[in-house]
VMD Tcl script that draws the C-alpha trace (Angstrom):
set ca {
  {-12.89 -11.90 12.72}
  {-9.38 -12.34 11.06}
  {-6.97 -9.68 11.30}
  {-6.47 -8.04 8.18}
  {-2.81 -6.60 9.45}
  {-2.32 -10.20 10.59}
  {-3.73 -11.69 6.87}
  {-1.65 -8.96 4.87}
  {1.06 -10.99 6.43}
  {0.82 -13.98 3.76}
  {2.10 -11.74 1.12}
  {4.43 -9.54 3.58}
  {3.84 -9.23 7.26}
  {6.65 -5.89 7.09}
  {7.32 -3.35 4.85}
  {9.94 -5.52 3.04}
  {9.43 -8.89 1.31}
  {9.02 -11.61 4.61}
  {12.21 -12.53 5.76}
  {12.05 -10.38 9.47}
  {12.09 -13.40 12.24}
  {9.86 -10.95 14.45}
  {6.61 -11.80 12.22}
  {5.50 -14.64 14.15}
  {1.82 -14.27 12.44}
  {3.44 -14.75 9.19}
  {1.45 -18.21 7.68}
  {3.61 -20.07 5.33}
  {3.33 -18.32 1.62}
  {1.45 -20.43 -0.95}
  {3.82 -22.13 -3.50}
  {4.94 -19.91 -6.13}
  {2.77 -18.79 -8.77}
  {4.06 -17.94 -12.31}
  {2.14 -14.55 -12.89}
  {3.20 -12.14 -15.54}
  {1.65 -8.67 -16.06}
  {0.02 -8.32 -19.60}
  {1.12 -5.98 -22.12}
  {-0.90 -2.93 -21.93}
  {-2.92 -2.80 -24.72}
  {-5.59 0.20 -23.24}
  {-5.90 3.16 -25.21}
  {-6.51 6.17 -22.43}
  {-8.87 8.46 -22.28}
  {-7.60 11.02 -20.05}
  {-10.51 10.73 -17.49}
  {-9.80 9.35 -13.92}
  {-11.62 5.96 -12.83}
  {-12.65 5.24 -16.61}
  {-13.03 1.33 -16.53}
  {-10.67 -0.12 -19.16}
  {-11.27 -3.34 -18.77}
  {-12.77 -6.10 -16.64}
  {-12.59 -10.01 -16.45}
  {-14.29 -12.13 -13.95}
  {-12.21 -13.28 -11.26}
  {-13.87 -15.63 -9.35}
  {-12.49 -18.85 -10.77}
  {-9.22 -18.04 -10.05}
  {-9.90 -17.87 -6.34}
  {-11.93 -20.48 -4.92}
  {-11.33 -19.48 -1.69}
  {-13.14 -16.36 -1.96}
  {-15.66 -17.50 -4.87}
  {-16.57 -20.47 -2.65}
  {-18.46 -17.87 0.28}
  {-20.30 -16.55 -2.51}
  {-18.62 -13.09 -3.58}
  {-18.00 -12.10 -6.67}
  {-15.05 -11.36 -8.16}
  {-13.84 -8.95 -11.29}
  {-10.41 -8.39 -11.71}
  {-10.62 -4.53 -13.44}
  {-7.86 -2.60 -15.42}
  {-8.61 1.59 -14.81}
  {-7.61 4.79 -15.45}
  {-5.48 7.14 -13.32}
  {-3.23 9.68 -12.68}
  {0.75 9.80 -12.07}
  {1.84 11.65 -8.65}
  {5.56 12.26 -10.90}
  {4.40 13.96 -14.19}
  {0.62 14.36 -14.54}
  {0.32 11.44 -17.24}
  {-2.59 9.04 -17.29}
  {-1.82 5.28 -16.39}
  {-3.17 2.10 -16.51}
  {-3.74 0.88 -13.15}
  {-5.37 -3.15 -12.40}
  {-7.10 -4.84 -9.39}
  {-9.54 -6.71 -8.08}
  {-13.09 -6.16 -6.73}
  {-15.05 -8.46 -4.54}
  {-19.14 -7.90 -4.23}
  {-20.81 -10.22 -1.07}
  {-23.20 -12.18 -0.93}
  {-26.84 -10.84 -1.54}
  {-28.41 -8.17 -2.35}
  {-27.32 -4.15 -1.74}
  {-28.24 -2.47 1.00}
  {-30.51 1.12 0.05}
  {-28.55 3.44 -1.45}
  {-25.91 0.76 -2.80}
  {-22.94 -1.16 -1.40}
  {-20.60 0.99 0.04}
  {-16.99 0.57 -1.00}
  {-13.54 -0.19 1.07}
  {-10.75 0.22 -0.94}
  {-7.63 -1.45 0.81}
  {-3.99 -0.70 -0.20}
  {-1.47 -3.43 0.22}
  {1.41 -3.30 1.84}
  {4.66 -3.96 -0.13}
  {5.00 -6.70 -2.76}
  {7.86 -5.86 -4.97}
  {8.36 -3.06 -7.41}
  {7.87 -5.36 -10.16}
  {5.36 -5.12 -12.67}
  {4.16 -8.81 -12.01}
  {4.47 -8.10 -8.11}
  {0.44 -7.06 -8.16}
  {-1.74 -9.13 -6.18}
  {-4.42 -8.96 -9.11}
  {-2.06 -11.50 -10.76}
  {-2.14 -14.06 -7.95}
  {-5.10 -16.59 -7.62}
  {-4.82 -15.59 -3.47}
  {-3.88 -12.20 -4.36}
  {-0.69 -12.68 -2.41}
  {-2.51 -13.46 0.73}
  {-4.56 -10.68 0.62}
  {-7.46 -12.50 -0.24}
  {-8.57 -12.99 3.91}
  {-8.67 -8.99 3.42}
  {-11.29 -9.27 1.24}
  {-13.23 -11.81 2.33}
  {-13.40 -9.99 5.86}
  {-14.74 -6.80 4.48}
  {-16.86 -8.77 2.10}
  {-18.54 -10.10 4.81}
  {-19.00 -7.59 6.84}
  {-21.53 -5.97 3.85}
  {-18.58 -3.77 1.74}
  {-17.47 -4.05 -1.59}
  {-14.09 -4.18 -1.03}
  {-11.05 -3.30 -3.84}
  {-7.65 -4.61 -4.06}
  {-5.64 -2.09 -6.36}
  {-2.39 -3.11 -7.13}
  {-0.81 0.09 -7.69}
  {0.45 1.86 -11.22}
  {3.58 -0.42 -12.60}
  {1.84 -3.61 -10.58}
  {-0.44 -5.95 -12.20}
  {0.07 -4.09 -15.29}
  {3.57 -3.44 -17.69}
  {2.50 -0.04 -18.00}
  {4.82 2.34 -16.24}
  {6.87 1.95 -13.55}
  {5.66 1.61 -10.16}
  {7.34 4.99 -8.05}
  {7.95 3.31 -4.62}
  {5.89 5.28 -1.42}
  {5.51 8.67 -3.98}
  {2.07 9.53 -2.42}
  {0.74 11.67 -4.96}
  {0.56 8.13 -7.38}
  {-0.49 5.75 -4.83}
  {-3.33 8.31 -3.59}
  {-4.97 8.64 -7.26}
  {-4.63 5.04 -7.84}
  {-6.74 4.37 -4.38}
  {-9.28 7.32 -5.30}
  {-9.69 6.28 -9.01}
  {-9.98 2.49 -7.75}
  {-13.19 3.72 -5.86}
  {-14.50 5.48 -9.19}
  {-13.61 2.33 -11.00}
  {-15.38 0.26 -8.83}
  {-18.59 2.71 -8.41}
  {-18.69 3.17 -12.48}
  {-18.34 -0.78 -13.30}
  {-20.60 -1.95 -10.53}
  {-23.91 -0.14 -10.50}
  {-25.33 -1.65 -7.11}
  {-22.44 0.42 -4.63}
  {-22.82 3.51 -3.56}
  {-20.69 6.74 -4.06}
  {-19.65 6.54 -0.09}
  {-16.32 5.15 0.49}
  {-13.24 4.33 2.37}
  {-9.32 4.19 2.14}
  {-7.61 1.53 4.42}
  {-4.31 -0.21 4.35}
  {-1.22 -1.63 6.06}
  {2.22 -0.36 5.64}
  {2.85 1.26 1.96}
  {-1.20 0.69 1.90}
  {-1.38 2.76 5.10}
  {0.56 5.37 3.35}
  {-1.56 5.20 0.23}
  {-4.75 5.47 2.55}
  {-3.45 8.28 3.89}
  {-2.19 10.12 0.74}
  {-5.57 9.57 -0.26}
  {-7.84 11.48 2.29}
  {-5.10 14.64 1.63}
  {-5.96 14.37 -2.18}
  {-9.31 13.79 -1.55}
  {-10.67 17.51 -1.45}
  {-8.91 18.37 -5.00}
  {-9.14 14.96 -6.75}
  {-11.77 12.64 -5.65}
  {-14.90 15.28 -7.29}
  {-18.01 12.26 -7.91}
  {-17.22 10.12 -4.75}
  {-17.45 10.43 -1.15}
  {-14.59 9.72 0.99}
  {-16.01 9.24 4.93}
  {-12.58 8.60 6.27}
  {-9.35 6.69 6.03}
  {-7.30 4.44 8.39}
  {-3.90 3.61 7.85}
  {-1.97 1.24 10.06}
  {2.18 1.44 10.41}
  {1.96 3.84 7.72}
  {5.44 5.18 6.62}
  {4.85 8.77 7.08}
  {8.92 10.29 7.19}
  {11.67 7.92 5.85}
  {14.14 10.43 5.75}
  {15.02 9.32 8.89}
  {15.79 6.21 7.30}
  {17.74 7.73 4.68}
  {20.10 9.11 7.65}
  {20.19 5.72 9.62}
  {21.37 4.06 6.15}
  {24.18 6.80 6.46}
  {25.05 6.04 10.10}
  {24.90 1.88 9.86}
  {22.40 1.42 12.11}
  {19.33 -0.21 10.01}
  {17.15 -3.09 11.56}
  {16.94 -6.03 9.56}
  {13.77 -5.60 7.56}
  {14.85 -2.05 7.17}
  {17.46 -3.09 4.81}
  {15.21 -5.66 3.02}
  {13.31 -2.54 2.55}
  {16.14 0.11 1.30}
  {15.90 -1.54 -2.11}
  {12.35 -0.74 -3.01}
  {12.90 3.13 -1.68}
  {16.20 3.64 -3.76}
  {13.97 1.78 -7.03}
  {11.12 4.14 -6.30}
  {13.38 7.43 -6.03}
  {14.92 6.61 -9.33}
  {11.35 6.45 -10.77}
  {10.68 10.01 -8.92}
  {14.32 11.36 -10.22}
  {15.92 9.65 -12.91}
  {19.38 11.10 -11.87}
  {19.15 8.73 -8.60}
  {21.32 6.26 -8.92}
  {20.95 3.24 -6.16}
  {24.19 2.16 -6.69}
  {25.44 5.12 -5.42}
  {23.51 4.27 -2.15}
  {24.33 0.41 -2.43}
  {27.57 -1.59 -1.11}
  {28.96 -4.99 -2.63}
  {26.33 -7.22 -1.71}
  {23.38 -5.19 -2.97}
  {24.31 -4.35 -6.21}
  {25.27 -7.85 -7.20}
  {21.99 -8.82 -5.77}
  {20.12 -6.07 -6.86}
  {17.89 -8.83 -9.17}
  {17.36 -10.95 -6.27}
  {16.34 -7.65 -3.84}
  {13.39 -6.58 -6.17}
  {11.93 -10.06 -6.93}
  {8.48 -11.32 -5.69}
  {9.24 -14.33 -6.50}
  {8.82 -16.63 -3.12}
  {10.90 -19.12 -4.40}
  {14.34 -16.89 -3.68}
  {12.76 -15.93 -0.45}
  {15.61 -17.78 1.17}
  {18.58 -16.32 -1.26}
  {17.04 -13.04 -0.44}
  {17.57 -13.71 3.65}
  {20.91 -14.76 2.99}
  {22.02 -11.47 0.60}
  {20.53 -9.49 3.44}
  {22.22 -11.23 6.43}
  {25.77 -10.54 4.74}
  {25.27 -7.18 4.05}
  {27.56 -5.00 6.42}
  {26.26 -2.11 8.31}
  {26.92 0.58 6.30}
  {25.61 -1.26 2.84}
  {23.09 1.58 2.14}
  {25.46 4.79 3.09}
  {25.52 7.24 0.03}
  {28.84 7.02 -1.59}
  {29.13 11.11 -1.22}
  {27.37 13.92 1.00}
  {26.33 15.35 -2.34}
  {24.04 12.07 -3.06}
  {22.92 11.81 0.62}
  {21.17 14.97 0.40}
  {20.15 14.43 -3.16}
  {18.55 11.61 -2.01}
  {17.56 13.14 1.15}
  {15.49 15.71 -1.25}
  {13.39 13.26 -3.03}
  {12.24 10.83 0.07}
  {11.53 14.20 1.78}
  {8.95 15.20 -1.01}
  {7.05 12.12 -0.28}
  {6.49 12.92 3.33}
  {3.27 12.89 4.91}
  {0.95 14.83 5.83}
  {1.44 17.25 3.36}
  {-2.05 19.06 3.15}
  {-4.98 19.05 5.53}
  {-7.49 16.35 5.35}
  {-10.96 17.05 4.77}
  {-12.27 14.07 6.53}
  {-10.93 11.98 9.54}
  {-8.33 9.35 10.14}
  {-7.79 6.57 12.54}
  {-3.40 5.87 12.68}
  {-2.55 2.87 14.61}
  {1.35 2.34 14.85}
  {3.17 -0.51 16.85}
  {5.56 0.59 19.80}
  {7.66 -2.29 19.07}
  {7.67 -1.78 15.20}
  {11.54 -1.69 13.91}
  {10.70 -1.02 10.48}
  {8.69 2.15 10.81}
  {9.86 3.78 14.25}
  {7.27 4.30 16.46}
  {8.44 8.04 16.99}
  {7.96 8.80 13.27}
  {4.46 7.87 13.00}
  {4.16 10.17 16.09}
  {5.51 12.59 14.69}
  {3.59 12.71 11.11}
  {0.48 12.74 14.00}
  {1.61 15.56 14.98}
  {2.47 17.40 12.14}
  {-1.13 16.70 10.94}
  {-3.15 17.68 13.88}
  {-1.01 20.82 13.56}
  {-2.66 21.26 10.34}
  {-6.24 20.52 11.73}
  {-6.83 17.35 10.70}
  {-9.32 15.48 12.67}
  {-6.89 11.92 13.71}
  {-7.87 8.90 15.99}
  {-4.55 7.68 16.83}
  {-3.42 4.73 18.42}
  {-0.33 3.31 19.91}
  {-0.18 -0.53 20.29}
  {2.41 -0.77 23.10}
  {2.85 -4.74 22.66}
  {2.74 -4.48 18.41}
  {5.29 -4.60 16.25}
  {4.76 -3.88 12.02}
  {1.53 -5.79 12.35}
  {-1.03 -4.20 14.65}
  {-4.25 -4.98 15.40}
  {-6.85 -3.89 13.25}
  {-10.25 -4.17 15.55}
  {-10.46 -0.56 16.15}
  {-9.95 0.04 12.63}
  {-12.76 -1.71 11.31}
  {-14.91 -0.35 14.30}
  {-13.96 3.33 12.84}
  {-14.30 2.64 9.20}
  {-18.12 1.52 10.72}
  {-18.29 4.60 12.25}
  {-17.92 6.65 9.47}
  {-20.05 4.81 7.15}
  {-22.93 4.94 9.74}
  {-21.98 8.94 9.91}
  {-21.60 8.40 14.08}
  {-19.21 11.15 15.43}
  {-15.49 11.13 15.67}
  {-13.32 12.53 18.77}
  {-10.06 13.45 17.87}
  {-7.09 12.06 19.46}
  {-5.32 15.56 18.85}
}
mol new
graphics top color blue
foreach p $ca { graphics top sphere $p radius 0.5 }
foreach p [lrange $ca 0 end-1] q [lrange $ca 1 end] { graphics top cylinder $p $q radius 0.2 }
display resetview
């Protein structure tokens, strides 16, 4: 089977948009695609996972219509992590081949890793969903009806999307399950969060907001590879000069998302020369600058990212903190697979969110890749998402 860490890697094998040499999986991206997100035009309800609308997909992907699944690109309702309101959230849905097994398909939902902050950066927009569309095929064929959400702000101009806040991306990955289950009467209620990178983090976020939010569904268990679980180391490496390549790539979409938490962040108060008069250029996910963007980063000088005062350090330091992980225990258990190699999300962080959350209780499968960078291997990820649909037990790692 394809790797879906390795097949994320179309659209962005790292956290930041592919320019890191060290993603040597990294096929070449498709030509460019001119996607725009539509104007919403969805009058909300105020109910979670209420199906606002729903298209079929399939002929914009022949890649995946051509093994037989079918396709709906859906538009949904959910919640805000920042302020409570409902949003407009799109993606896409892919049913296999055949017919349901008893008791309905059961649903994967699968959170992306970082495409741009944009709101025509969701993969719902793209005819190979940004290369995510070996993800669904994969799951497709392995008998789930697998979901593509592209985040609130992506896909859609409804909002803006808040950058790695977990409370957002969490709802959008639990109502994209109640979405799915409501427009597509053959799945079942039994279902589970996976993802790379930011996706990790949003599969994550998810089985904490499970127990209070996801009332109507079943969640059997999450997995969440290089998930970003503490970036306020990051924050403090920004400060010091000493950020990896793809880290700065990546310091752009974290200062965006702050200012969508807090308003009174301002990233050029965290950005040197070079980023602010490429700040355009830094937040595109457009692959045609791909190269400009390489070339911004490369002449950016060590310190671009330090905070131009201790005062907006820790201000800063405040908001990335709230949007650390784990925050609550998790009902149900999760397999975390990090890379020892990875120089985006240090190894040592992930190991420490583990930590943190077997403190709590939570029942984790963790796994250290010792040869993996960003993109680890997903095998025993699939084997545990099995597991939990088949209701086999788990043995902690804690």
């Amino acid at each position: 089977m394809r790797s879906y860490s390795r097949s994320t890697s179309a659209a962005l094998c790292c956290l930041a948009l592919a320019v890191t040499a060290g993603c040597s999986s990294t096929p070449e991206p498709a030509a460019t695609e001119s996607t725009s997100a539509p104007e919403p035009q969805y009058e909300l309800t105020g109910v979670p996972g209420t199906v606002l609308d729903s298209e079929d997909f399939g002929e914009r992907s022949t890649e995946l219509s051509d093994t037989g699944t079918t396709l709906y690109r859906l538009v949904y309702e959910s919640t805000s992590g920042v302020d409570g309101s409902p949003t407009a959230v799109s993606g896409v849905a892919a049913v296999p081949a055949g017919s349901p097994p008893e008791g309905g398909w059961p649903i994967v939902v699968y959170g992306h890793g970082t495409t741009g902050v944009q709101a025509g950066c969701g993969p719902s927009l793209s005819s190979y969903l940004l290369g995510y569309h070996y993800v669904v095929k994969d799951f497709a064929e392995l008998g789930y009806v697998t979901v593509l959400p592209d985040y609130q702000g992506l896909g859609t101009s409804g909002g803006t999307h808040p950058y790695l806040e977990p409370r957002t991306a969490g709802y959008n990955m639990i109502d994209a399950a109640r979405a799915t289950h409501a427009a597509l009467p053959d799945t079942s209620t039994e279902w589970a969060a996976a993802g790379l990178s930011q996706g990790g983090h949003a599969a994550w976020a998810a089985n904490e907001l499970d127990a209070t939010y996801g009332q109507g569904m079943e969640l059997v268990g999450s997995a969440s590879l290089s998930p970003p679980t503490d970036l306020t180391p990051l924050v403090r490496a920004a400060e010091e000069g000493t950020l990896t390549t793809p880290q700065k790539e990546m310091l752009p979409y974290l200062l965006y998302g702050a200012e969508q938490v807090d308003p009174s962040i301002d990233p050029n108060a965290y950005s040197g020369s070079v980023a602010q008069d490429n700040s355009e250029l830094l937040l595109s996910c457009d692959s045609g600058g791909a190269d400009a963007r390489k070339q911004a980063v490369e002449a950016m000088a060590p310190d671009e990212f330090a905070a131009d005062s201790a005062e907006s350090e820790q201000k800063l330091l405040d908001v990335i903190g709230r949007n650390t992980l784990p925050q609550v225990r998790t009902e149900v258990p999760m397999y975390v697979a990090y890379g020892a190699l990875d120089d985006v999300i240090l190894a040592q962080w992930t190991a420490d969110g583990i930590e943190k959350a077997c403190a709590l209780g939570d029942s984790v499968v963790a796994e250290e890749q010792p040869e993996a960078g960003h993109d680890v291997s997903d095998e025993a990820a699939i084997s545990f998402i099995s597991d939990r649909f088949a209701g086999r037990p788990v043995t902690s790692t804690c």
